[in-house]
C-alpha positions in Angstrom: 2.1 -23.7 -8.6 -1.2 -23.3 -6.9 -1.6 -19.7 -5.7 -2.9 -21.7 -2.1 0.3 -24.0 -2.0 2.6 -20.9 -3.4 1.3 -19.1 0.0 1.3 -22.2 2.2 5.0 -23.7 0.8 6.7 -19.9 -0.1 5.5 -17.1 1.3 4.4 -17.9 5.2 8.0 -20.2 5.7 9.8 -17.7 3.9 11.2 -19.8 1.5 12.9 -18.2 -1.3 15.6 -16.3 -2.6 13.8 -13.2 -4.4 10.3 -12.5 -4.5 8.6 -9.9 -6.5 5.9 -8.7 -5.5 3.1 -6.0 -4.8 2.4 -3.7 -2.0 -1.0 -1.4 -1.5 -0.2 0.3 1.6 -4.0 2.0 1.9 -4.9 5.5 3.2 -3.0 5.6 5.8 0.4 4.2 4.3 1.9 2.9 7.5 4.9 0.6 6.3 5.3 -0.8 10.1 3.9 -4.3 8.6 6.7 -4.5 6.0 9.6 -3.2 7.5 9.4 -3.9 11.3 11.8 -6.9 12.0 9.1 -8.7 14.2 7.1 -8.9 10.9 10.0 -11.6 9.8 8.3 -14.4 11.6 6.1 -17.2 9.5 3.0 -14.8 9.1 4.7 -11.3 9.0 4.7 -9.4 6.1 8.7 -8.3 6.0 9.1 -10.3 3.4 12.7 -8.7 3.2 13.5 -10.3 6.3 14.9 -7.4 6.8 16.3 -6.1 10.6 17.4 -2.8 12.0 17.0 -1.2 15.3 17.0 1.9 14.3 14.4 1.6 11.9 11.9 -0.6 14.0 12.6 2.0 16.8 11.3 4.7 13.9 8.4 3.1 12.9 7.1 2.9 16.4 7.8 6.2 17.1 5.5 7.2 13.7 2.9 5.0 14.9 2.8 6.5 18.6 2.9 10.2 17.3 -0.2 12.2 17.7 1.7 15.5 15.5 1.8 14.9 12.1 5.0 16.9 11.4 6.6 14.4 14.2 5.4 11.4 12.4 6.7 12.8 8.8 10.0 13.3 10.3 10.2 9.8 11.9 9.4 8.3 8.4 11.5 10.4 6.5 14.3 8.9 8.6 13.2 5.3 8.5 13.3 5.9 4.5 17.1 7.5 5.0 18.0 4.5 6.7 16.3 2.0 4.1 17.6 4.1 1.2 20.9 3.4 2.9 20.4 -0.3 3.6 18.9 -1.1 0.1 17.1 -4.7 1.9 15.0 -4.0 -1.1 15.1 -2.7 -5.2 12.3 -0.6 -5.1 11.0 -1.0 -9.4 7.9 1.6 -9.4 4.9 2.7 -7.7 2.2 2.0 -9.5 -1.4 4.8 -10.2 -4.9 4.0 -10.6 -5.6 5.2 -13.6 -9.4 4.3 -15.0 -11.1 5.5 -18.4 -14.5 6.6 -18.6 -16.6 6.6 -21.1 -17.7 10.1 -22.0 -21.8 9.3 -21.8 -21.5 8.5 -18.0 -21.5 11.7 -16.2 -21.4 12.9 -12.6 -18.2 11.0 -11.9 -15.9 12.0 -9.4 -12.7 10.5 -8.7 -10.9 12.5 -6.4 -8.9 10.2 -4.7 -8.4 6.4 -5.3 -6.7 4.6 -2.4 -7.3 1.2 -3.6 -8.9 -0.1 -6.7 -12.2 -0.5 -5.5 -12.2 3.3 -4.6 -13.1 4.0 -8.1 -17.1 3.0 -7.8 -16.7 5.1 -4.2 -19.9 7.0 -5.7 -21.3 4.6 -8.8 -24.9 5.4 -7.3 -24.9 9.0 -8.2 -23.5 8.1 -12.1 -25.7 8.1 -15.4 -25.7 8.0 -18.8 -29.1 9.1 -20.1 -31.1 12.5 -19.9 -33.9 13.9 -21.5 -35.6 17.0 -21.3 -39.3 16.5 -19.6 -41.9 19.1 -18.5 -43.0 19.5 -14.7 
């Protein structure tokens, strides 16, 4: 099936019975987009369909909070109550993981958030040196 078709026929209408799929949940991994039942509808991203006071009233709260330690404790109870509703089987979480050749120096990758984070700093890389006078 065409990937445009698969979207347009499958995924917005929700028409399936499994899916398997993907998630990159960026720097800031807020998982309001995939978990919060008014993300059901034909362009949400709940792809779960999955519904639950408790937890919508969670992620809002983790949203809204200003204090980190508050907002690590509303999402560590939102994944108690998933863990306990199993709306989804969870297979892995996948790395980044990149090999570089050992004549390009100078690179740093300290943290890689999504794939394209690994050229973050390709302007500051090279391969070649040489000794010159000055």
């Amino acid at each position: 099936m065409e990937s445009g078709s698969f979207y347009a026929d499958v995924i917005q209408p929700k028409s399936y019975q499994i899916l398997l799929t993907g998630t990159l949940l960026g720097l800031d991994p807020d998982p309001y987009p995939f978990w919060h039942s008014s993300q059901t509808k034909e362009n949400g991203l709940n792809f779960a369909l999955y519904a639950n006071r408790n937890v919508d009233t969670l992620l809002e709260t983790a949203r809204k909070a200003t204090n980190p330690d508050d907002r690590a404790k509303a999402y560590r109870d939102f994944q108690d109550l998933l863990a306990a509703d199993v709306p989804a089987v969870f297979l892995y979480q996948s790395t980044y993981a990149y090999a570089i050749a050992t004549k390009i120096k100078n690179v740093r990758l300290d943290r890689i958030i999504s794939p394209a984070d690994r050229f973050a700093e390709v302007e500051t890389w090279y391969t070649k040196t040489k000794k010159a006078l000055r």
